[in-house]
BARO-862981 format. One record per residue (C-alpha): x, y negated, z negated. Coordinates in nm, 2 decimals, decimal comma. Example, Ala and Ser with C-alpha at 12.3 -4.5 7.8 and 13.67 -1.06 7.14 Angstrom:
2
R  1,23  0,45  -0,78
R  1,37  0,11  -0,71
END
This chain:
388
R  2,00  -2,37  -0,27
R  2,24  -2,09  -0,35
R  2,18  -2,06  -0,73
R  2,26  -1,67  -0,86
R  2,29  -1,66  -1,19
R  2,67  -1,64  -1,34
R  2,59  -1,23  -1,46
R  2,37  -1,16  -1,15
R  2,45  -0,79  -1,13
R  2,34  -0,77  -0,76
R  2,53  -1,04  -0,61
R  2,74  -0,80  -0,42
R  2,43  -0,64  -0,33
R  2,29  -0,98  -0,17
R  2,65  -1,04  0,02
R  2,68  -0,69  0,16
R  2,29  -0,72  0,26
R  2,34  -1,03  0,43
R  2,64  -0,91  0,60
R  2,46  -0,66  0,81
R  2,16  -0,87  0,86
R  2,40  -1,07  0,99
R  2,43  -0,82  1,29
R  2,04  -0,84  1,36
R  2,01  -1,21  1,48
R  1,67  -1,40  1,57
R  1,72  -1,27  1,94
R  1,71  -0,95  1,83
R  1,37  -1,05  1,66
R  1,24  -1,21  1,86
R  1,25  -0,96  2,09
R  1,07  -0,68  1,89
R  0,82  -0,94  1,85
R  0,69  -0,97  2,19
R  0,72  -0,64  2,29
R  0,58  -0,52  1,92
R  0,83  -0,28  1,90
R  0,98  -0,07  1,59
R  1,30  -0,19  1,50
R  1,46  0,13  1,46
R  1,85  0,02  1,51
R  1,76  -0,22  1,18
R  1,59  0,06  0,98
R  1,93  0,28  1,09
R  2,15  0,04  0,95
R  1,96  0,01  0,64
R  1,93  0,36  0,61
R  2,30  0,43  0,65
R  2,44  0,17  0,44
R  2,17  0,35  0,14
R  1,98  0,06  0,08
R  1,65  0,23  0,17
R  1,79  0,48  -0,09
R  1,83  0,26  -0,37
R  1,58  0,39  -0,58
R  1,64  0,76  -0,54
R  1,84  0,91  -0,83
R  2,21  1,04  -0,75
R  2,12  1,37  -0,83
R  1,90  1,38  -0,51
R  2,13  1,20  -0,30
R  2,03  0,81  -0,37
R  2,23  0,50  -0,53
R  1,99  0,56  -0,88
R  1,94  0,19  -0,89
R  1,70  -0,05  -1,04
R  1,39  -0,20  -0,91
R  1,54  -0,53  -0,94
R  1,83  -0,40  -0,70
R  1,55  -0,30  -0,45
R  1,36  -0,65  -0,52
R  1,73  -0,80  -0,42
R  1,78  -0,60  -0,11
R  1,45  -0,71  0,02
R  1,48  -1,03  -0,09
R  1,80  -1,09  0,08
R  1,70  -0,94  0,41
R  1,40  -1,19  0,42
R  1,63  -1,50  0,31
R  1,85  -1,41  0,62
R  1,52  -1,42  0,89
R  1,53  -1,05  0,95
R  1,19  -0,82  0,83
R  1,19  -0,59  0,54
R  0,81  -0,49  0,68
R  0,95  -0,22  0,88
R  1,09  0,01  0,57
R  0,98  -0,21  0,25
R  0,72  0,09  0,18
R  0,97  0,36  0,15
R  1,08  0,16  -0,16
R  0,77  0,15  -0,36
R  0,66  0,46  -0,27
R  0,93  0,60  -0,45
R  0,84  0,52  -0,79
R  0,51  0,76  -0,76
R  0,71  1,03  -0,67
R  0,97  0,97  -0,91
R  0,75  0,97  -1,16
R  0,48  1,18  -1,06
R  0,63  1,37  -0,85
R  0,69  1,79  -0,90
R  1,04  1,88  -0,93
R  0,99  2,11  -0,67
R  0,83  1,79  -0,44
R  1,14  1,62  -0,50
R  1,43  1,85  -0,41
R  1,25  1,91  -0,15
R  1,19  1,52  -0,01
R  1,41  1,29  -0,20
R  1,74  1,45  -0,07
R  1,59  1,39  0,29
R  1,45  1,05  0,26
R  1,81  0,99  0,15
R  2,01  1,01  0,42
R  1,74  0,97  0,62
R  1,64  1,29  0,79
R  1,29  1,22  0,68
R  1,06  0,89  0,66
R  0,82  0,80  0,38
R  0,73  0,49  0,51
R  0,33  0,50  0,50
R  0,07  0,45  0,24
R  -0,24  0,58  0,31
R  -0,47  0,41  0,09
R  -0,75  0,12  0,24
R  -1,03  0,26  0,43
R  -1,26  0,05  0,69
R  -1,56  0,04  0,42
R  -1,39  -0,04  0,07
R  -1,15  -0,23  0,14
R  -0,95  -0,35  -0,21
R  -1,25  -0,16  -0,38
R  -1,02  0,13  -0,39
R  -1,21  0,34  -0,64
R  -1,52  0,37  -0,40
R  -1,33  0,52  -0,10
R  -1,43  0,81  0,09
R  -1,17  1,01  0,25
R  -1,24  1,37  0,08
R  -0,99  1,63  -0,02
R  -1,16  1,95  -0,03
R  -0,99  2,25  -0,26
R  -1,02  2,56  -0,07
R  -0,74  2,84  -0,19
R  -0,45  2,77  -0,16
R  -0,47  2,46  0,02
R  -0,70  2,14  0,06
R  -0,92  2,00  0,38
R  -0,92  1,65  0,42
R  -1,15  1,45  0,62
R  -1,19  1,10  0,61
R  -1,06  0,76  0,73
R  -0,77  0,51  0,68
R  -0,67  0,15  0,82
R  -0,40  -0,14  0,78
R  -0,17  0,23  0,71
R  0,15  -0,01  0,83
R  0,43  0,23  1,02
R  0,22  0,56  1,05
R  0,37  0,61  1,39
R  0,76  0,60  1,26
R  0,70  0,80  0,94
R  0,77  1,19  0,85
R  0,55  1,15  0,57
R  0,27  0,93  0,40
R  0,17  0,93  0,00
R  -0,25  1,01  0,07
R  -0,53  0,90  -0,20
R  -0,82  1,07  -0,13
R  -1,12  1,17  -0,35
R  -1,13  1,52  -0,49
R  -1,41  1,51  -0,72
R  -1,76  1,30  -0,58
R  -1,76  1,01  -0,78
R  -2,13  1,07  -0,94
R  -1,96  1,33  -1,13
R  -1,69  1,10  -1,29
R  -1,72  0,94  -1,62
R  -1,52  0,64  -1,49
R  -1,45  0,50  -1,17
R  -1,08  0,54  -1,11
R  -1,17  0,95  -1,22
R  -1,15  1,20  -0,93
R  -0,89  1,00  -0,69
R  -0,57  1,28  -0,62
R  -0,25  1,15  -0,42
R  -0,10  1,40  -0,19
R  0,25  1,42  0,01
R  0,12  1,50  0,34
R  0,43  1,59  0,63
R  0,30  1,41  0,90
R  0,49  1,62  1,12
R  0,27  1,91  1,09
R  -0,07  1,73  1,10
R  -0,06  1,49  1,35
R  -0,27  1,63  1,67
R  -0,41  1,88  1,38
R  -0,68  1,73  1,18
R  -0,48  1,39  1,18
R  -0,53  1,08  1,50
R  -0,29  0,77  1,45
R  -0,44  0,49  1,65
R  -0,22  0,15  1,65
R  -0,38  -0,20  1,58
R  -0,20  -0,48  1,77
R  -0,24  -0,80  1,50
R  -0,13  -1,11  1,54
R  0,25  -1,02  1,35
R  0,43  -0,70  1,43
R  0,38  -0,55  1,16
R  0,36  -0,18  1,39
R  0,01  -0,13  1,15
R  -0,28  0,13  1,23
R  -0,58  0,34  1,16
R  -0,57  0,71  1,06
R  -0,89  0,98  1,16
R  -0,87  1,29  0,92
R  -1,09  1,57  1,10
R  -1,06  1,91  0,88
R  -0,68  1,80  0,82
R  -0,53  2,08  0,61
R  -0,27  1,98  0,35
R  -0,14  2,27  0,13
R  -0,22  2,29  -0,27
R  0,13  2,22  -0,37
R  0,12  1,88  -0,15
R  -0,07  1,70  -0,46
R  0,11  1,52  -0,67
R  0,09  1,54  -1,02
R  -0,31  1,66  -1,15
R  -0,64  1,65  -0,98
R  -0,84  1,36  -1,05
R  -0,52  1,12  -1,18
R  -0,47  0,97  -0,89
R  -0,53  0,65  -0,95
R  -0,32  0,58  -1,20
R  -0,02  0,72  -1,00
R  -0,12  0,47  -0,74
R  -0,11  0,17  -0,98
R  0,27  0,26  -1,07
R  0,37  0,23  -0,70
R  0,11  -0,06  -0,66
R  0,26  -0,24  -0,93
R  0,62  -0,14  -0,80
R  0,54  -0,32  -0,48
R  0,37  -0,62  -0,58
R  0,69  -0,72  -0,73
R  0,87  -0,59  -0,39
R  0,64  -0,80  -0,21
R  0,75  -1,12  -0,39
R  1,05  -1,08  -0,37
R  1,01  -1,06  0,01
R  0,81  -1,38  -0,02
R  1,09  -1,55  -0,21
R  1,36  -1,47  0,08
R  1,07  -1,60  0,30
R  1,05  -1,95  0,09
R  1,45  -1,97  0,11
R  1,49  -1,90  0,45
R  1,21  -2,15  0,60
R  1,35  -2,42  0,31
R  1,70  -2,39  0,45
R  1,57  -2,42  0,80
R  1,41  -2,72  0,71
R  1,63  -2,86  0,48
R  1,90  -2,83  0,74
R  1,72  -3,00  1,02
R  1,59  -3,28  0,88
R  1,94  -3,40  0,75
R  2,06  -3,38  1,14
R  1,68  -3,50  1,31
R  1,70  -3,86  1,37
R  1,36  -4,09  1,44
R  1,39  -4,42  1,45
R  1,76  -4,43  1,38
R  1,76  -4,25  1,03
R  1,72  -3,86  0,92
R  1,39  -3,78  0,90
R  1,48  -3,63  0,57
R  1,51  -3,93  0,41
R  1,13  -3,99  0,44
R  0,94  -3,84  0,13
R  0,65  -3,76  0,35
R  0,91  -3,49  0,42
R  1,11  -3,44  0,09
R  0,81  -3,40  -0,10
R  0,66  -3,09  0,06
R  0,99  -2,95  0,06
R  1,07  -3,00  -0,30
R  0,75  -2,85  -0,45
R  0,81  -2,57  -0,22
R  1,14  -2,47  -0,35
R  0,99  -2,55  -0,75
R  0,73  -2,27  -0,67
R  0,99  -2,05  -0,55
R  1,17  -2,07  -0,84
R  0,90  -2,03  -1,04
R  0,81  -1,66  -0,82
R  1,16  -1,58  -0,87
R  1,13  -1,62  -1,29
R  0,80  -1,37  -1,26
R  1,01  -1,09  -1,02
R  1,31  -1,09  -1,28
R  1,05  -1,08  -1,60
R  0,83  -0,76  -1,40
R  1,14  -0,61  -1,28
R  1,30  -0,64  -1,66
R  0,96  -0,48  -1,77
R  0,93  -0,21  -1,47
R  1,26  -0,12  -1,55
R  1,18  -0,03  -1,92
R  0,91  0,20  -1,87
R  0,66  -0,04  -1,91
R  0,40  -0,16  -1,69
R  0,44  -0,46  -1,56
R  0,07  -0,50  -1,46
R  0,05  -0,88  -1,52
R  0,39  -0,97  -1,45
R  0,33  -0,79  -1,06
R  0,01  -0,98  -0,99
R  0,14  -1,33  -1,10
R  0,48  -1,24  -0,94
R  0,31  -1,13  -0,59
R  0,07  -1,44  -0,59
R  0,32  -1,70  -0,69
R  0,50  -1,54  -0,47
R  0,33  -1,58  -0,15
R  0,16  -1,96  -0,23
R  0,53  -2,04  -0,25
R  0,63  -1,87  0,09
R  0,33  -2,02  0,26
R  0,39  -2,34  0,11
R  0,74  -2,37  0,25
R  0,64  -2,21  0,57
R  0,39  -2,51  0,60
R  0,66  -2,77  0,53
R  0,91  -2,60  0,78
R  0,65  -2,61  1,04
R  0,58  -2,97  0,94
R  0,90  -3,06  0,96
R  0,99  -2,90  1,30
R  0,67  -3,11  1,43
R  0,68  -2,95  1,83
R  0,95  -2,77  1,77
R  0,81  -2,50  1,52
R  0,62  -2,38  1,76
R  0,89  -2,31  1,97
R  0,96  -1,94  1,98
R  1,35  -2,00  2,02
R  1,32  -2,18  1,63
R  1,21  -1,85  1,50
R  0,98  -2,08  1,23
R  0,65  -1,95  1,44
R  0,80  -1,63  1,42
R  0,81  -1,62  1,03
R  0,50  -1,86  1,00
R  0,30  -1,57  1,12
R  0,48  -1,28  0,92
R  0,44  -1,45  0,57
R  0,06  -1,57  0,61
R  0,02  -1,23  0,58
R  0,09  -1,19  0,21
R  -0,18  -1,45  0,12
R  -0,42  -1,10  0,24
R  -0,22  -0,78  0,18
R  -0,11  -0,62  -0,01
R  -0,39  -0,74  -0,24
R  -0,56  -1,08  -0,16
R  -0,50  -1,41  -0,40
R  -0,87  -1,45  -0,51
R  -0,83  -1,04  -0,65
R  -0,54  -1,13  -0,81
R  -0,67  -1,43  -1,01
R  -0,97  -1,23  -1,08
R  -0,76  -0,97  -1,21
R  -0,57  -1,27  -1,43
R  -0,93  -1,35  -1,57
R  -1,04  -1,04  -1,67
R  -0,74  -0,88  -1,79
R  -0,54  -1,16  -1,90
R  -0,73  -1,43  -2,00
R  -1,04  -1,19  -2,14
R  -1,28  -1,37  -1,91
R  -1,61  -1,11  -1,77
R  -1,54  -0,91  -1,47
R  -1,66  -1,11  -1,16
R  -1,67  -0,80  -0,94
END
């Protein structure tokens, strides 16, 4: 199922990446799984090597490389059974900054987040009561002098307890005095170091994957002026260049999910023998299979044509969604036919398949849900009225 293409600039990217995967097996996994623990010695090694650097710039320390080299690191780390969950955010965040960002805000953080002295790694965006409505949340960021007080609430903000800092939305102008909806919504760089136990509570949510996710209390949080990222009130459309940034992230991850569980599969039913023939041989089994890996391909196709368009200054708006939600019906769909395959044995922690089963139903929800995504086809794409 190995098919790089014959100029794939990242292939050494890929081998290098799967090399020290390689040195995280599905013990070590599995392991992190039932205790839901951080996997910090991974994130290290990641860290080390640069790869959680890949989109930073040279100047400030990074490898300067494209958003399809991140979309191949993450990729890669998924096709080899290991979890990109634990750092992925550190990736996509980026692109706000970098393009957003102050120069002062990045000499000061990129260099850091390079070689790892600091963590970006949350996102704090979804609140209890808006859920993907993200224009209608409440969390307020109050101007007063020379800094802003924030109080408010967060949830599903995934690694909040293993991060230095987190890229904050918040609402700085009510939104009755908007002329639009996305008006009034300012992102902050907030240094979790200083905040939490002062204005800022991180409570963790166990969830059915270890996905280390939680839910953040802001209580008169203070955050100084030069924290905001680019102007008051924009916001929103800074968010949409990361969002878009890790939609195509996010499908790439799916894709290294639809390889690995195909390869698992693939692999035992050529050796599983019921009634004295491979149970591969059956269609009942092939089938599944097969469209599993066309859909992947397909996902694959709309990550290199968003990437491409990412990459050119564009945004890749269209290209992201349909990426992220072939993208996860492909994962899902070869996650099903893995399990199916397996029969008893998938659910047999020691396969890993249950493992992975769990981790990529998750990308049929977050980070935007499939029925918001083909809304956003209709409306946007196909000129269809807004059904929301």
């Amino acid at each position: 199922m190995d098919h790089p293409l014959p100029t794939d600039p990242h292939a050494e990217i890929r081998a290098e990446v799967a090399k020290l995967c390689a040195r995280f097996p599905g013990e070590y996994w599995r392991k992190l799984d039932r205790d839901r623990a951080y996997p910090t010695e991974f994130v290290t090694a990641l860290t080390e090597a640069g790869y959680l650097a890949a989109l930073i710039p040279e100047e400030y320390g990074g490898a300067g490389l494209p958003l399809s080299a991140a979309a191949a690191i993450l990729e890669t780390i998924h096709a080899e059974g290991c979890n990109g969950a634990a750092c992925h955010a550190q990736m996509y965040i980026m692109g706000t900054i970098l393009r957003h960002g102050s120069t002062k805000q990045k000499q000061e953080y990129l260099p850091k987040i390079a070689t790892g002295e600091l963590r970006l790694q949350a996102f704090g965006v979804t609140e209890p009561t808006s859920g993907t409505d993200t224009t209608s949340l409440r969390t307020y960021a109050k101007r007063d002098g020379d800094h802003y007080v924030v109080n408010g609430q967060k949830v599903w903000t995934s690694r909040a307890e293993h991060s230095d800092l987190m890229l904050l939305l918040a609402r700085t102008t009510p939104r009755d005095q908007t002329k639009k909806r996305t008006d009034g919504l300012s992102t902050f760089i907030v240094d979790m170091r200083a905040t939490i136990g002062k204005g800022m509570t991180i409570r963790p949510i166990r969830t059915m994957m270890n996905h280390n996710s939680t839910e953040i209390f802001f209580d008169n949080m203070i955050v100084p002026a030069d924290a905001l990222v680019g102007e008051e009130g924009k916001g929103f459309r800074y968010i949409i260049d990361g969002m878009n940034a890790e939609r195509l992230l996010i499908a790439a991850e799916c894709i290294g999910d639809s390889k690995w569980f195909l390869k698992k599969a693939t692999e035992y039913a050529r050796d599983r023998q019921v009634f004295a023939r491979p149970i591969g041989q059956n269609q009942g089994i092939q089938f599944p299979l097969a469209r599993a890996y066309a859909q992947m391909r397909a996902a694959e196709l709309m990550v290199r044509e968003g990437c491409t368009k990412f990459e050119a200054g564009l945004t890749p708006g269209e290209e992201a969604n349909m990426a992220k939600l072939l993208g996860a019906d492909a994962a899902w769909a070869a996650a099903e036919a893995c399990i199916q395959t397996h029969g008893g044995f998938g659910f047999a922690e020691e396969y890993d398949v249950e493992r992975k089963f769990r981790e990529t139903r998750l990308y049929q929800v977050a980070p935007i849900s499939t029925n918001l995504i083909l809304s956003y086809i209709a409306e946007h794409v196909l000129g269809l009225p807004r059904s929301y």
